[in-house]
N, C-alpha and C positions, 0 to 999 in steps of 0.2 A: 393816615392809618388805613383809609380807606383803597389808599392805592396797594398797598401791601398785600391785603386779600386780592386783587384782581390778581397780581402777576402772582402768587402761590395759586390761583385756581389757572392760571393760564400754562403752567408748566404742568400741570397732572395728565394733561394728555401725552407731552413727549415725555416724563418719566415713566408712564404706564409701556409706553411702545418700547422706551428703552430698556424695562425691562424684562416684556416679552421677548424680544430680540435677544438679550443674555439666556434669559429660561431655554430657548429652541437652540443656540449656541452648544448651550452644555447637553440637552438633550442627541443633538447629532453627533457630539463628542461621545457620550457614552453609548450612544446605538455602532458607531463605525468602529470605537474600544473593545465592543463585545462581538464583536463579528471577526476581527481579525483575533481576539482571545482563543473564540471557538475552533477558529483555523490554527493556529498553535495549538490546541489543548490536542485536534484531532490528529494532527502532523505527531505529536507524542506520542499519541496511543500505537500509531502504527507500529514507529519508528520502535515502541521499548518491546511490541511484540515481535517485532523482524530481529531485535538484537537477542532476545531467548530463544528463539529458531538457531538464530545463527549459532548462542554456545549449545544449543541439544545438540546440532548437527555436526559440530566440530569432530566431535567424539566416535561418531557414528561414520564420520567418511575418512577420518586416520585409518581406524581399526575394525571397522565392522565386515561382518559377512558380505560376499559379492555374489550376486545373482546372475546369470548368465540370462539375459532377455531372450536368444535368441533358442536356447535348452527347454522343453516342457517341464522335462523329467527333472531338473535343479530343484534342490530345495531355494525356499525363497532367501533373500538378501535381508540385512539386516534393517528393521525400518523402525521410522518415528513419526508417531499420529499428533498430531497439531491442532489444536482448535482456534480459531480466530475469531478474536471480537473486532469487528470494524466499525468506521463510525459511518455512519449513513451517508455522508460526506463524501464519499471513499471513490475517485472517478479508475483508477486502476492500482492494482498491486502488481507486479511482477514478477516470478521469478526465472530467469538467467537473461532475460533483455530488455530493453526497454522500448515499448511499446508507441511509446509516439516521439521519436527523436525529431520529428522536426517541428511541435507541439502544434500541429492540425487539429486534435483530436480524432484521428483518421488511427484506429491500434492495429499493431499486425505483430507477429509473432519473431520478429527475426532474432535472432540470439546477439548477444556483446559479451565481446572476451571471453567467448568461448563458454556464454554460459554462469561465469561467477559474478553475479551482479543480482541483487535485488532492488527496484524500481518501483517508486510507486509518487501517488501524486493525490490531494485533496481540494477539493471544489474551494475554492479563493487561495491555497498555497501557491508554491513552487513543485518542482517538481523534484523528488529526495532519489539520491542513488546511494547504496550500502555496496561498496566494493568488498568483493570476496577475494582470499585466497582461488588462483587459478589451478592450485596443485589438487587442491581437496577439494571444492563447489563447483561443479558443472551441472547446472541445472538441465532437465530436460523435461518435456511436458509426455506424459505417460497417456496410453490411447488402450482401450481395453478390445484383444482381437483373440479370438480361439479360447475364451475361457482364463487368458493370465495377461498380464499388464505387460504391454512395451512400448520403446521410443514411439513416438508419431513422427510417424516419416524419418525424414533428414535431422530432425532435433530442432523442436521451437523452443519457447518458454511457454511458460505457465503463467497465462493473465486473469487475475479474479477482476469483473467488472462492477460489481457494487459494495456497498458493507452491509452490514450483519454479519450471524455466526455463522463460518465456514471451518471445516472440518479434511484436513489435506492429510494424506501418506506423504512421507517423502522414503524412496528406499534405494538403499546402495547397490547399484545391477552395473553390469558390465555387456559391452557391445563392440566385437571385433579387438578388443585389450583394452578396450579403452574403461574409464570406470566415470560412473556418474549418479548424480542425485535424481531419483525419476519421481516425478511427480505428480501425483494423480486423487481423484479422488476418494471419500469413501462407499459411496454408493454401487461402485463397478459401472459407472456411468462416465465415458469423458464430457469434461466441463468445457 
């Protein structure tokens, strides 16, 4: 009898470590569960605010008003004001290229496909591309000169660099025949 309590008092140290060891198990289970949750939840948020952009803008670059960028005297193009909740998360949005194709982290502005492509990416994701119609979505990043909004330069995209609420025009203007999404801010400040 008396050997019985030795060996029950001699395994309480390996059942204790055994199951500390299960406790920390389940606990890095649920901390790397909730980490990659957050990364999906915030890859959503994007993703279902780019897809409401995308049906407002539908509408608006079939049939809407065209703004001649390079006329003073035009009335303006037909436009839609956007506000964006992003999640803090948020390493770039873009809209008509993608900003780090060879994922350096190194962003630069150059356009893809002519512009119809929204791009964006969140700290632990992938990185998400929303392919556009190339007939109706040419994005182009808007640069404020002389008092009215036009292309910058040759035609970049338009990259937001962090999250929070941001607040974007996009308006349908025209540049040599050609017809495009211009994109710019609301403040009369390029971003």
């Amino acid at each position: 009898m008396n050997r019985r309590n030795n060996d029950a008092t001699d395994q309480l140290p390996i059942r204790l470590m055994m199951s500390l060891a299960i406790i920390a198990a389940i606990v890095v289970l649920i901390v790397s569960a909730s980490g990659v949750l957050r990364t999906f939840l915030a890859e959503q948020q994007v993703e279902s605010q780019c897809r409401l952009l995308e049906a407002s803008l539908s509408t608006m670059a079939e049939s809407g008003a065209v703004r001649d960028v390079d006329d003073l005297h035009v009335a303006e193009g037909t436009k839609r004001v956007q506000t964006f909740t992003l999640p803090h998360s948020l390493l770039y949005l873009s809209f008509g290229g993608d900003p780090d194709p060879s994922n350096t982290g190194l962003l630069s502005s150059k356009l893809v496909e002519d512009g119809a492509v929204i791009c964006y990416k969140v700290q632990g994701g992938s990185k998400q591309i929303i392919w556009l119609p190339k007939e109706t979505f040419k994005f182009r990043e808007g640069t404020f000169v002389d008092d009215h909004w036009t292309i910058n330069g040759e035609g970049k995209s338009f990259i937001i660099h962090t999250g929070g609420i941001v607040t974007l025009i996009f308006e349908r203007v025209q540049k040599n025949h050609m017809t495009y999404i211009l994109v710019h801010t609301t403040d009369g400040i390029d971003s």
